[in-house]
ChimeraX commands (.cxc) that place a marker at each C-alpha (Angstrom):
marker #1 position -0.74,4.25,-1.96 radius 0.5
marker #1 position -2.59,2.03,0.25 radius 0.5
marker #1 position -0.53,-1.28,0.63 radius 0.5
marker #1 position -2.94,-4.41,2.88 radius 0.5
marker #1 position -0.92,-7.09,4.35 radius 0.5
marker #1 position -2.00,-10.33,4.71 radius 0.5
marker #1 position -0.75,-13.63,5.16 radius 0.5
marker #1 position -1.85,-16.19,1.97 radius 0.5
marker #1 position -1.56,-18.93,-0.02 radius 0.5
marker #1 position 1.05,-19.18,-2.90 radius 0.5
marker #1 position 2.50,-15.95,-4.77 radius 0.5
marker #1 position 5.65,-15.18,-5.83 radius 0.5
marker #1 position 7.71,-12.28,-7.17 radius 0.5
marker #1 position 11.42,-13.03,-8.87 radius 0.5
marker #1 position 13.47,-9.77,-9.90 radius 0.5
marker #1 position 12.97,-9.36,-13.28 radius 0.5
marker #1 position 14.98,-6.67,-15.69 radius 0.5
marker #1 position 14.84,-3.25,-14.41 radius 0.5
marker #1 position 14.90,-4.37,-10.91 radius 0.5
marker #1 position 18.12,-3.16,-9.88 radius 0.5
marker #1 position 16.52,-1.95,-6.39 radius 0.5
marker #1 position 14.58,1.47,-5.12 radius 0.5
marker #1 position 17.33,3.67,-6.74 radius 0.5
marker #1 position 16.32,2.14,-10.16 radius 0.5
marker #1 position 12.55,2.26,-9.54 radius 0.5
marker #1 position 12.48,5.79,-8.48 radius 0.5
marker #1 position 14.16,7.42,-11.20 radius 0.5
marker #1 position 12.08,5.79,-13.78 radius 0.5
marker #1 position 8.98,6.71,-11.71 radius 0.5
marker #1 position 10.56,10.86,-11.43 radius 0.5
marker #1 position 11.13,10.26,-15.34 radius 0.5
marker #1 position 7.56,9.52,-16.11 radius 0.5
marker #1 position 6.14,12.04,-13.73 radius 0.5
marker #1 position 8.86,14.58,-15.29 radius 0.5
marker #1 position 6.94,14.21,-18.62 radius 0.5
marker #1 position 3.69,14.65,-17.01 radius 0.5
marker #1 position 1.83,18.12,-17.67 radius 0.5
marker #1 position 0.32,18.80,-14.37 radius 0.5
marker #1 position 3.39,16.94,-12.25 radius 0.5
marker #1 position 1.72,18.51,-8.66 radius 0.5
marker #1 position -1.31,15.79,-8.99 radius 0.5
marker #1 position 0.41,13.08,-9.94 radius 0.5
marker #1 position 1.45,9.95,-7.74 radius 0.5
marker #1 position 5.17,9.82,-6.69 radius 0.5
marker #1 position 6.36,6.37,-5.34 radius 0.5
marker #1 position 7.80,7.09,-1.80 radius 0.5
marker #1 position 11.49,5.73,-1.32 radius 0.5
marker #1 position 11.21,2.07,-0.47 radius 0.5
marker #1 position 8.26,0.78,-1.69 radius 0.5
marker #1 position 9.45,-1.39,-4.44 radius 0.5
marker #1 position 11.67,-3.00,-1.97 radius 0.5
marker #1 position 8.80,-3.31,0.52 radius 0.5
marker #1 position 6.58,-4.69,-2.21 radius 0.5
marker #1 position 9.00,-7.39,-2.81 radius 0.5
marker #1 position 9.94,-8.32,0.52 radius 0.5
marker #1 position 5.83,-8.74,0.95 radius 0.5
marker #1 position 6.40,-10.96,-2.33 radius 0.5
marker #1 position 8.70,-13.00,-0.74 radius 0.5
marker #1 position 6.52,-13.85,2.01 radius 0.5
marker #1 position 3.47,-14.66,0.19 radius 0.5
marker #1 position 1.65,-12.11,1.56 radius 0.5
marker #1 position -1.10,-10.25,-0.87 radius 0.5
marker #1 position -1.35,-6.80,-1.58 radius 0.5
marker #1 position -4.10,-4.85,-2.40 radius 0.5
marker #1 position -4.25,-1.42,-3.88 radius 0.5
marker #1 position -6.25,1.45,-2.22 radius 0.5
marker #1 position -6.97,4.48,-4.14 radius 0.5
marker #1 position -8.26,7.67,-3.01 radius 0.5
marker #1 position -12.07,8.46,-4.01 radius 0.5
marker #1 position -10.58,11.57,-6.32 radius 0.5
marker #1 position -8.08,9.17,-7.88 radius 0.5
marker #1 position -8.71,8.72,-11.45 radius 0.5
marker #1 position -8.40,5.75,-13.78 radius 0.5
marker #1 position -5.51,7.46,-15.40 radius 0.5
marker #1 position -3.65,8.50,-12.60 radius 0.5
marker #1 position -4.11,4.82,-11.20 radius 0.5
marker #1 position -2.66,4.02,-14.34 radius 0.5
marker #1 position 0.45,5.69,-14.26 radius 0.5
marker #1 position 1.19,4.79,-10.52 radius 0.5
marker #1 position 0.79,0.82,-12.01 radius 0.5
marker #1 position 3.69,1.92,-14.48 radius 0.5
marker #1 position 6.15,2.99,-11.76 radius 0.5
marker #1 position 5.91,-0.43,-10.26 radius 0.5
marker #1 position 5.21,-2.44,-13.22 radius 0.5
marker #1 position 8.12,-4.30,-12.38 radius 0.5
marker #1 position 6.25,-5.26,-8.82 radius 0.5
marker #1 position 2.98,-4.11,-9.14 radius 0.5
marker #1 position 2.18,-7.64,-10.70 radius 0.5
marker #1 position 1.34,-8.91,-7.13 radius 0.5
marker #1 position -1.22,-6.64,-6.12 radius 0.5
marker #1 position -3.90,-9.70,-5.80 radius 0.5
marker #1 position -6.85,-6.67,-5.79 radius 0.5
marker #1 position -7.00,-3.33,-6.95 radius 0.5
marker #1 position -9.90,-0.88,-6.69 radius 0.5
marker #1 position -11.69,0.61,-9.60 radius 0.5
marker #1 position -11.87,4.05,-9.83 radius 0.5
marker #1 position -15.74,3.45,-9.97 radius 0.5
marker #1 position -15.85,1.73,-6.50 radius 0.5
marker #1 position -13.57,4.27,-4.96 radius 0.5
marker #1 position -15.88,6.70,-5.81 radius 0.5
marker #1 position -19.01,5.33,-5.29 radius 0.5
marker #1 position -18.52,2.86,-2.39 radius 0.5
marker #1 position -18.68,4.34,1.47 radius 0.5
marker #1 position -15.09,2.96,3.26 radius 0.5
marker #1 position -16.80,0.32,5.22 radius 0.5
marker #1 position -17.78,-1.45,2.21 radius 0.5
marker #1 position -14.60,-1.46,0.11 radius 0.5
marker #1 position -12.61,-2.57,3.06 radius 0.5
marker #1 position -15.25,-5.54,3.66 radius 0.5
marker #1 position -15.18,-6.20,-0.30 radius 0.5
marker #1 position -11.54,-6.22,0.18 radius 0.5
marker #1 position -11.79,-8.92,3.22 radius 0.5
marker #1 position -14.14,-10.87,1.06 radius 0.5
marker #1 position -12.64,-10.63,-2.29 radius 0.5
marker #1 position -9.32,-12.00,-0.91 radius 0.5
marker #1 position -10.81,-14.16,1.22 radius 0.5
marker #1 position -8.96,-13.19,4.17 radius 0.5
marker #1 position -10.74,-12.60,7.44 radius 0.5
marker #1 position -9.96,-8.26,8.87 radius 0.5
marker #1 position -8.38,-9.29,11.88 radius 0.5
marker #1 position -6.06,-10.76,9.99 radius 0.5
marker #1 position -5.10,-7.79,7.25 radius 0.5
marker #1 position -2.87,-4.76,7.84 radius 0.5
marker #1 position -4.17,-1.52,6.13 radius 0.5
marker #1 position -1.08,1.30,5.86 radius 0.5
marker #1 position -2.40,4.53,4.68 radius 0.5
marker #1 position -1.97,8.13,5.49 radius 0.5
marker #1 position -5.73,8.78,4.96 radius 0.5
marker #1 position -7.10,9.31,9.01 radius 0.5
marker #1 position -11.06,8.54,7.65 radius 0.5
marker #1 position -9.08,5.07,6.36 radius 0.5
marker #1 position -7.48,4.93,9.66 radius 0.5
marker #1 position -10.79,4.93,11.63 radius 0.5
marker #1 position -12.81,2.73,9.32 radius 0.5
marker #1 position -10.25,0.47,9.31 radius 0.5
marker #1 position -9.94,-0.10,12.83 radius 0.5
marker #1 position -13.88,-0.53,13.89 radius 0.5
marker #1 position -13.60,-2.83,11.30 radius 0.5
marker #1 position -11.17,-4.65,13.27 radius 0.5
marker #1 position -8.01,-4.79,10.54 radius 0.5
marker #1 position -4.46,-3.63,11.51 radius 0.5
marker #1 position -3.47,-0.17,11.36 radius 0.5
marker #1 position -0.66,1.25,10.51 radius 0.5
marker #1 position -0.49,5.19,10.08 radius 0.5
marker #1 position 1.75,7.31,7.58 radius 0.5
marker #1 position 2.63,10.39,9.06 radius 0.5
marker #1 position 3.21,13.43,7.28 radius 0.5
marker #1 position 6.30,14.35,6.40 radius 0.5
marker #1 position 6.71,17.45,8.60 radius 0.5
marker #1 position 5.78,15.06,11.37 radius 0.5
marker #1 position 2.94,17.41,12.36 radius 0.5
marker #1 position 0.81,15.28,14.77 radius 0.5
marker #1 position -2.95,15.71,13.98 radius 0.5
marker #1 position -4.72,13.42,16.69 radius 0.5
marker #1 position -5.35,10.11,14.89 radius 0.5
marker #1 position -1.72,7.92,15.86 radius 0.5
marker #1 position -3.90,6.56,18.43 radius 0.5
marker #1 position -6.64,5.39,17.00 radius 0.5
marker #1 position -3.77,3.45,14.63 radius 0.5
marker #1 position -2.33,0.28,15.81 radius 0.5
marker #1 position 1.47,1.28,14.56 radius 0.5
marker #1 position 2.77,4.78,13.20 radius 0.5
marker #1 position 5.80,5.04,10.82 radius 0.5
marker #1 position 7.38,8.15,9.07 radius 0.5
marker #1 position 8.98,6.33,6.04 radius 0.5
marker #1 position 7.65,2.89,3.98 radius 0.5
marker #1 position 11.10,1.13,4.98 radius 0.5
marker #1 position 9.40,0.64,8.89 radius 0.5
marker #1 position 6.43,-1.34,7.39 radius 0.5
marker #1 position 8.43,-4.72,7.41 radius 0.5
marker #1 position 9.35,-4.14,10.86 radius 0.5
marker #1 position 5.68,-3.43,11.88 radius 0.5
marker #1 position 4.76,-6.60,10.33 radius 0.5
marker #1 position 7.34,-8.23,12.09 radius 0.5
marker #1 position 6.13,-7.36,14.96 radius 0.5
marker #1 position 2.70,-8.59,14.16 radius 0.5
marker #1 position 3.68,-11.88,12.95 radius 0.5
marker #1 position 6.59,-12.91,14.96 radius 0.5
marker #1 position 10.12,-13.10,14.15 radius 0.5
marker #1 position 9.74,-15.80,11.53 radius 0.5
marker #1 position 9.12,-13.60,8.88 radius 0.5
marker #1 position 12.55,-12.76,9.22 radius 0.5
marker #1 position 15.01,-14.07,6.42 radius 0.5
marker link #1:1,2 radius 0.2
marker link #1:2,3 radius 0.2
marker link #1:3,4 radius 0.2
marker link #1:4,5 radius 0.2
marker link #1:5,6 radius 0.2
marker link #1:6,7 radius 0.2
marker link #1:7,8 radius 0.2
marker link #1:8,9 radius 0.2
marker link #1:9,10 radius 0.2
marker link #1:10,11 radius 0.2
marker link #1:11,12 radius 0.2
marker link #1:12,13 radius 0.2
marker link #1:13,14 radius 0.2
marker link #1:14,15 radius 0.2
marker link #1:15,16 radius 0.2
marker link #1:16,17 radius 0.2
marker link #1:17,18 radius 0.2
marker link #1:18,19 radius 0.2
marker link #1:19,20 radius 0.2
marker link #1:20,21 radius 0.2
marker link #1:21,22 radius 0.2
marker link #1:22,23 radius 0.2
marker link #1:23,24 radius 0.2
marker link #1:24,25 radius 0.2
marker link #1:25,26 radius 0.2
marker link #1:26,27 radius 0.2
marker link #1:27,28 radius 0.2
marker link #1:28,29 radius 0.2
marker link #1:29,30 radius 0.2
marker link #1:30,31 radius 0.2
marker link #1:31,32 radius 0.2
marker link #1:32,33 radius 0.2
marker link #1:33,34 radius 0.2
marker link #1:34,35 radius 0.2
marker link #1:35,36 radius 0.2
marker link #1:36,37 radius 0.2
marker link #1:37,38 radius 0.2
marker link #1:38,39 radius 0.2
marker link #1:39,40 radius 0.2
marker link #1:40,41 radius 0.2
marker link #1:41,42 radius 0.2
marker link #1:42,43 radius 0.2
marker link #1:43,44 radius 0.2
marker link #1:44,45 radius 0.2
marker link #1:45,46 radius 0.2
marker link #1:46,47 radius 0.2
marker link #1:47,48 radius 0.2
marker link #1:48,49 radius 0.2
marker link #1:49,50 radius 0.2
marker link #1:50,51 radius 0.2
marker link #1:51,52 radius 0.2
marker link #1:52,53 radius 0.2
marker link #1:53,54 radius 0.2
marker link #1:54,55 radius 0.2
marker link #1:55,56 radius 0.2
marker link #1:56,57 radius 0.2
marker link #1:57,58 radius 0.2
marker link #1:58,59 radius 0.2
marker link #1:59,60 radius 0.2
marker link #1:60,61 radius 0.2
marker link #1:61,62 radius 0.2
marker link #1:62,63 radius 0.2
marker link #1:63,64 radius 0.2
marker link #1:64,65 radius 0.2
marker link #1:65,66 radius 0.2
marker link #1:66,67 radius 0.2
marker link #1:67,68 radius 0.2
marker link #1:68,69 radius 0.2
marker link #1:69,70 radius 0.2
marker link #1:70,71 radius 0.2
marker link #1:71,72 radius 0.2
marker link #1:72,73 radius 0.2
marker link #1:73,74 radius 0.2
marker link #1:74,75 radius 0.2
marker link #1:75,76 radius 0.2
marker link #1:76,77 radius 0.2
marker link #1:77,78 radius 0.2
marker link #1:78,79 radius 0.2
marker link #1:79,80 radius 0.2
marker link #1:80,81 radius 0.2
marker link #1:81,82 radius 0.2
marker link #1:82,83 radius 0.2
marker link #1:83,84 radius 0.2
marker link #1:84,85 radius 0.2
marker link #1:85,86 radius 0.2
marker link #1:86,87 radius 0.2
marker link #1:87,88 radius 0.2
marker link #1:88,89 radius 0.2
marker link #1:89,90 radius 0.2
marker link #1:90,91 radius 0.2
marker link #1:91,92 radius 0.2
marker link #1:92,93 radius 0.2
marker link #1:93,94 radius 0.2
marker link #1:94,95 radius 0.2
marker link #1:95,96 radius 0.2
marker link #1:96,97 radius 0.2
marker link #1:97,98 radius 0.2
marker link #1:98,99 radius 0.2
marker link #1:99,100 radius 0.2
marker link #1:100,101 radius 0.2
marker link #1:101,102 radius 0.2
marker link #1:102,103 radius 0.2
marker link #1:103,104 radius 0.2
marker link #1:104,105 radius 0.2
marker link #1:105,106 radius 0.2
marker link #1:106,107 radius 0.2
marker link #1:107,108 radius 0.2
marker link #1:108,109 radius 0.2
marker link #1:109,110 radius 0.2
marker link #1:110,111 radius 0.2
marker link #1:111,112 radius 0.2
marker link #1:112,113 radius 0.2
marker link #1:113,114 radius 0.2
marker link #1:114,115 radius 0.2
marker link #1:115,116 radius 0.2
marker link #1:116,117 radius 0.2
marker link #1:117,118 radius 0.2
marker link #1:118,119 radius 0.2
marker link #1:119,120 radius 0.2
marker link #1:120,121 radius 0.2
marker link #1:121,122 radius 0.2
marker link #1:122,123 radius 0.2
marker link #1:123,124 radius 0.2
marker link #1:124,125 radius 0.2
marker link #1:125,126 radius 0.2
marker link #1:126,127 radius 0.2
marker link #1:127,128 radius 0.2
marker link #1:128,129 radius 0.2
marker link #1:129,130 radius 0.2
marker link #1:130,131 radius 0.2
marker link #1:131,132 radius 0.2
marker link #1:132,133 radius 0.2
marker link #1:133,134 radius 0.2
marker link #1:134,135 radius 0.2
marker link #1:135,136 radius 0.2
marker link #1:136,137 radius 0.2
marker link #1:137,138 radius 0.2
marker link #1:138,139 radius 0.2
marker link #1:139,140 radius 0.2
marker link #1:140,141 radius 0.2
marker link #1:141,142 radius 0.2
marker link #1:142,143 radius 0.2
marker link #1:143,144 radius 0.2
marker link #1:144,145 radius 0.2
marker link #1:145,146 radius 0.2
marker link #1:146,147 radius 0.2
marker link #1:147,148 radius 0.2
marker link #1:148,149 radius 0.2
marker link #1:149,150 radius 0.2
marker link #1:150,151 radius 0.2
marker link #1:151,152 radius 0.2
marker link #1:152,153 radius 0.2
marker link #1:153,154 radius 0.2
marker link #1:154,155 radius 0.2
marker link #1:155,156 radius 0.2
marker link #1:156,157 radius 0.2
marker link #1:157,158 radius 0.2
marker link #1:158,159 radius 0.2
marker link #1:159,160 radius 0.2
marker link #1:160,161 radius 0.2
marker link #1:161,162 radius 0.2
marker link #1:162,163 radius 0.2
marker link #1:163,164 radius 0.2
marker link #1:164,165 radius 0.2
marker link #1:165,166 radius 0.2
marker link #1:166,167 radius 0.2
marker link #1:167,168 radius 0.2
marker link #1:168,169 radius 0.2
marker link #1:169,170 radius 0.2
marker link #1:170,171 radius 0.2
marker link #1:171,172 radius 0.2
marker link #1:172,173 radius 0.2
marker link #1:173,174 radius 0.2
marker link #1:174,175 radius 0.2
marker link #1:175,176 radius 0.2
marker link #1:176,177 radius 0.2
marker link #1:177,178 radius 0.2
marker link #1:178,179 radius 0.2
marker link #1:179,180 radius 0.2
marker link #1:180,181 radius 0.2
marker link #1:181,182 radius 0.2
marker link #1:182,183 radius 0.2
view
């Protein structure tokens, strides 16, 4: 899951039922991929995002929704069920046609425009290195998932930050907007 920060204009996120916190959100989200047939290609929230989604919420700060080129409709769909309780706020999400058909460059200026936000002033957090790199000569923010088994392959320097779990995001936007953000 690609998650774009950006500072904004009004947008807010109350809890609502079923958001009891991360816990809460990941087991429904293991309980729908548990009844999946094929559970090796589907999307699996990583620990923390709800609460990072929310905390983004809070700060009126837009979201937008990056899928993969070989992500399909459906499989889009059932990552927008394991944060229906969040996933409200994402103020853009891109269409499995686009992702497919559209080179980097332009979804992340269609992105820019269709937000209305300038690049320089957007945060792009993605594992994907080809995202990483198109990003960047595009001037946004950077901010690099690394793998799991921490392997490093080359590209946390082309990234602006690097973090090994979603629960650093916050701080890396921190960092970027100043201490304000801060509740």
């Amino acid at each position: 899951m690609e998650v774009t920060r950006q500072q904004s204009t009004e947008l807010k996120l109350g809890k609502g039922p079923g958001q009891a916190g991360d816990g809460a959100s990941l087991r429904a989200a293991r309980e729908i991929v548990g009844r999946q047939e094929n559970t090796a290609s589907q999307w699996m929230l990583r620990p923390g995002t709800s609460t990072l989604l929310r905390w983004l919420a809070v700060r009126s700060m837009l979201t937008v929704l990056l899928p993969g080129p070989t992500t399909s409709q459906d499989l889009l769909d059932k990552l927008m069920k394991q944060v229906e309780n969040v996933g409200d706020q994402f103020a853009y999400v891109i269409s499995e046609e686009q992702a497919v058909s559209s080179s980097r460059e332009d979804i992340f200026r269609s992105i820019s425009d269709r937000i209305g936000i300038d690049s320089s002033k957007i945060m792009v957090v993605t594992k994907s290195n080809v995202n990483i790199k198109e990003a960047r000569r595009l001037q946004f923010w950077t901010c690099k998932c690394q793998q799991s088994s921490g392997a490093n392959d080359g590209y946390h320097s082309y990234a602006d930050y690097c973090i090994a779990s979603v629960n650093e995001v916050q701080h890396k936007i921190e960092d970027v907007n100043g201490i304000s953000y801060r509740q």
